[in-house]
C-alpha positions in Angstrom: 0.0 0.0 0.0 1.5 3.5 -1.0 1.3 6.1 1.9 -0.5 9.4 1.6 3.0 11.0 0.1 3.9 9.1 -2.3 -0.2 8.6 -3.7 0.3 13.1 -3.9 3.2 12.9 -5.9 1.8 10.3 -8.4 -1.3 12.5 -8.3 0.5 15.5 -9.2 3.0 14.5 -11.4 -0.3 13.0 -13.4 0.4 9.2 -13.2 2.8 6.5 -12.4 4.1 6.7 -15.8 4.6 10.4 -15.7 6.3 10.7 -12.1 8.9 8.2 -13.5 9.8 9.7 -16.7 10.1 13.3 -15.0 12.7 11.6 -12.7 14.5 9.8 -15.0 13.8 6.3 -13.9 11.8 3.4 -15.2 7.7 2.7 -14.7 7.8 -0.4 -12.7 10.2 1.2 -9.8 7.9 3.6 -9.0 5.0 1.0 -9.0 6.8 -1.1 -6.8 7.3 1.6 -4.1 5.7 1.8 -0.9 7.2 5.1 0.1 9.5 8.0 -1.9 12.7 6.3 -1.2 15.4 8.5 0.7 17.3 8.7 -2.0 14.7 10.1 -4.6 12.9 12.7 -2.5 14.8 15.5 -3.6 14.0 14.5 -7.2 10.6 13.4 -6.1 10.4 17.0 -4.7 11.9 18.7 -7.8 9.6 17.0 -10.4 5.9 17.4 -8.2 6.3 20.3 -6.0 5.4 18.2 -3.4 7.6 19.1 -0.4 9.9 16.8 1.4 8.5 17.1 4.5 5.1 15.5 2.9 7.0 12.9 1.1 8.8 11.6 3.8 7.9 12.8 7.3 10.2 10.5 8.8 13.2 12.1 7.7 12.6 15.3 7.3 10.2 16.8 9.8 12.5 17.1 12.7 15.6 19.4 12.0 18.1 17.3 13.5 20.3 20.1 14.6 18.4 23.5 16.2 18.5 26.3 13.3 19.7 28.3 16.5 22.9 26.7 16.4 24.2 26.9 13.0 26.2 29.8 11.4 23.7 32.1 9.0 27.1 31.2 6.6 26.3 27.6 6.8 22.7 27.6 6.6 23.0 29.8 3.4 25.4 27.7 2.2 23.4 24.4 2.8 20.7 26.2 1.2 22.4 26.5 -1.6 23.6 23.1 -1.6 19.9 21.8 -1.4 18.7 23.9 -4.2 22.0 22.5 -6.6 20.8 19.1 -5.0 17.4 19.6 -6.6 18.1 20.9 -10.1 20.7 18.3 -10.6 18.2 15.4 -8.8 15.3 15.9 -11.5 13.8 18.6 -13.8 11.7 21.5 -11.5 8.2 21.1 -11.5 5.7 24.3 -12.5 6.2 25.1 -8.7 9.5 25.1 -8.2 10.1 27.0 -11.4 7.9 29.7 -9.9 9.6 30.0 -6.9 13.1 30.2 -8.9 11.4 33.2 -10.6 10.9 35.1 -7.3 14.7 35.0 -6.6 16.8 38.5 -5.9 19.9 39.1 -6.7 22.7 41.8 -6.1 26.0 42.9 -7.1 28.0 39.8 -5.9 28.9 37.0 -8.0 26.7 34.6 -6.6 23.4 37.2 -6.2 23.9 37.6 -10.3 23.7 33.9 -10.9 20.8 34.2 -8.6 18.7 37.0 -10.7 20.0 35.1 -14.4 18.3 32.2 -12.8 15.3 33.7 -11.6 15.4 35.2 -15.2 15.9 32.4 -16.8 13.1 30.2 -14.9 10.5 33.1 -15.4 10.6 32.1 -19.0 10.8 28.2 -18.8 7.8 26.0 -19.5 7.8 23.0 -17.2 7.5 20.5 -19.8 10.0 22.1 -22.1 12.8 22.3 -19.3 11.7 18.4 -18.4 12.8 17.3 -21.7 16.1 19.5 -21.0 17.0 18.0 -17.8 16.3 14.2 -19.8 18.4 14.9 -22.9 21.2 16.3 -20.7 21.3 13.8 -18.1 19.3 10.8 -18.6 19.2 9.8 -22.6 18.2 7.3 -24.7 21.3 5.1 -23.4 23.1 8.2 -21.9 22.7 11.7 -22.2 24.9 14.5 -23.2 26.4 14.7 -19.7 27.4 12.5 -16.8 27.2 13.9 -14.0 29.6 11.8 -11.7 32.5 12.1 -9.7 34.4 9.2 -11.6 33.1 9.7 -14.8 35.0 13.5 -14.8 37.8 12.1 -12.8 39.0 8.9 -14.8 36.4 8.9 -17.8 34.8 5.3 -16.6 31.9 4.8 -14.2 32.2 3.2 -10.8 35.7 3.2 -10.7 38.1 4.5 -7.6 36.9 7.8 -7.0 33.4 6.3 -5.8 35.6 3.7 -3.8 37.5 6.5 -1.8 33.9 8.1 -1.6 32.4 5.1 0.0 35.4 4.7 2.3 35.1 8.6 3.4 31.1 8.1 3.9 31.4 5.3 6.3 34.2 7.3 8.3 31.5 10.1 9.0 28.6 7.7 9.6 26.8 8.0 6.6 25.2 4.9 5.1 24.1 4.6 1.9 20.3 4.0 0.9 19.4 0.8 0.8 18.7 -0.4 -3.0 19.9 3.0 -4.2 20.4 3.5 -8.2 22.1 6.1 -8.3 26.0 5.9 -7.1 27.1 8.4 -4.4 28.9 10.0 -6.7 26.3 11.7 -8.5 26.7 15.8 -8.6 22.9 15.7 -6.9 23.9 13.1 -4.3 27.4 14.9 -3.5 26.1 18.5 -2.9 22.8 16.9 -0.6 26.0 15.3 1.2 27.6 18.9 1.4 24.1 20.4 2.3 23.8 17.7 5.3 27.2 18.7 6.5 26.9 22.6 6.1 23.5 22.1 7.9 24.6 20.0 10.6 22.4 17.3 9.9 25.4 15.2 9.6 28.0 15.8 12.7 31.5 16.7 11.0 34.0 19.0 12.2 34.8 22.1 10.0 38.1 20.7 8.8 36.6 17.0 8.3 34.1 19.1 5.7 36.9 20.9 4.1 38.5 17.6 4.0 35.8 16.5 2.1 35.1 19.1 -0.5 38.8 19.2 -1.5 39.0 15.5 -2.2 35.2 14.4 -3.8 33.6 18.1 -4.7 36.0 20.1 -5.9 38.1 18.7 -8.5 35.5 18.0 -10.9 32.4 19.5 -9.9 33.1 22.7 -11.4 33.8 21.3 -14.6 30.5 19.5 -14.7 28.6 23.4 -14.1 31.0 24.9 -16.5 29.8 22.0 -19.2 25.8 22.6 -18.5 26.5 26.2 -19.6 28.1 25.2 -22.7 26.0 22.1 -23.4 24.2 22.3 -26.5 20.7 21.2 -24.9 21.0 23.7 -22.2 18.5 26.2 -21.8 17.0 27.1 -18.8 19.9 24.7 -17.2 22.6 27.3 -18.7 21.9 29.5 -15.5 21.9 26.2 -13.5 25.4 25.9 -14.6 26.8 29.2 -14.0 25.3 29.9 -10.7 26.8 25.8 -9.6 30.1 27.1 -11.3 30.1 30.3 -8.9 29.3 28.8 -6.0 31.8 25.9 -6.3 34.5 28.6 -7.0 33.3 30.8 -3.9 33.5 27.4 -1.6 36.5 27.0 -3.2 38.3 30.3 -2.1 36.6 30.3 1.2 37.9 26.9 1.8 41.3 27.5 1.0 41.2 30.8 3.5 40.3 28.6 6.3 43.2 26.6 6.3 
């Protein structure tokens, strides 16, 4: 029996059939789900509009961490994280795209990449941007890009930068999702990892977060933002790519000043 999450996503994305193809994945996993596994709310979220916190209550009703006790820094920054996490996760739904619109921006680096995106989301259609996200990521077979840590790092999938990955993840206590089909190092997967550990939703010391940006973020991630700008089915995921591209470069300098 689906709970009452999952049965308003379906309902919203307009069918079983629908919800899958907006995610990237085939019909018969979604119908064999129960609940929005952990590793697909995000997407889930991105593609329906149907927030998290409705999808799975379980893990994300509860701030694990009191917002009181986190740096404004860090919780803009997991923010920002979260919001890379989505985009990269699945194609925005109608919702999301309208709430990208509303975005502000200033005179900095990143508040420009913020207005270009709002910009660029004002004037996106849903289903037009849904077949972006597919023929950049997903593919018949493959699509333009992929979006993984070993693919940019040795040009092969699965190969020793998702080992070390897997090594580092279980050295901070973070398990991987059962049955998961994506591998951890997907761009989406990574920057919810970063998000968790800006956030405090997983316990890691400053330096053990440096630690890990310098070794599985930032030696290919920018790369990957830099390529959605230039990719030839990038529209409305152009912006995506230069505002990933400048926040990767401002973690990168503010990293390096903290050591």
């Amino acid at each position: 029996m689906r709970d009452d999450g999952l049965d308003r996503a379906i309902d919203a994305a307009g069918g079983v059939a629908k919800l899958a193809r907006k995610i990237g994945i085939s019909q018969p996993s979604v119908s064999n789900w129960s609940k929005v596994p952990a590793q697909r709310v995000i997407a889930v979220e991105a593609a329906t509009g149907v927030s998290r916190n409705d999808l799975r209550p379980d893990l994300y009703s509860e701030p694990l961490v009191s917002e009181e006790l986190i740096d404004p820094v860090d919780a803009a920054r997991s923010r920002e994280y979260l919001l890379l996490a989505t985009l990269l996760s699945a194609a925005p739904s109608e919702k999301l795209l309208d709430q990208l619109a509303a975005l502000t921006g200033d005179a900095t680096q990143l508040g420009r990449a913020h207005a270009a995106l709002a910009v660029a989301a004002a004037g996106a259609v849903a289903a037009k941007v849904e077949r972006e996200y597919f023929d950049l990521f997903v593919g018949l077979g493959r699509g333009e890009l992929l979006p993984y840590a070993s693919y940019y790092l040795t040009g092969f999938l699965n190969e020793r930068p998702l080992s070390r990955l897997r090594a580092d993840l279980t050295a901070l206590g973070i398990q991987r999702v059962a049955n998961g089909s994506e591998p951890e190092d997907h761009a989406a997967i990574l920057c919810e990892i970063m998000a968790g550990l800006a956030g405090g939703r997983f316990e890691a010391s400053s330096e053990a977060q440096r630690a890990f940006f310098e070794k599985h973020v930032a030696p290919w991630m920018g790369r990957l933002f830099a390529d959605i700008e230039s990719a030839e089915s990038a529209n409305f995921y152009r912006a995506v790519g230069a505002l990933g591209r400048a926040f990767v470069e401002i973690e990168t300098e503010a990293f390096t000043f903290a050591n």
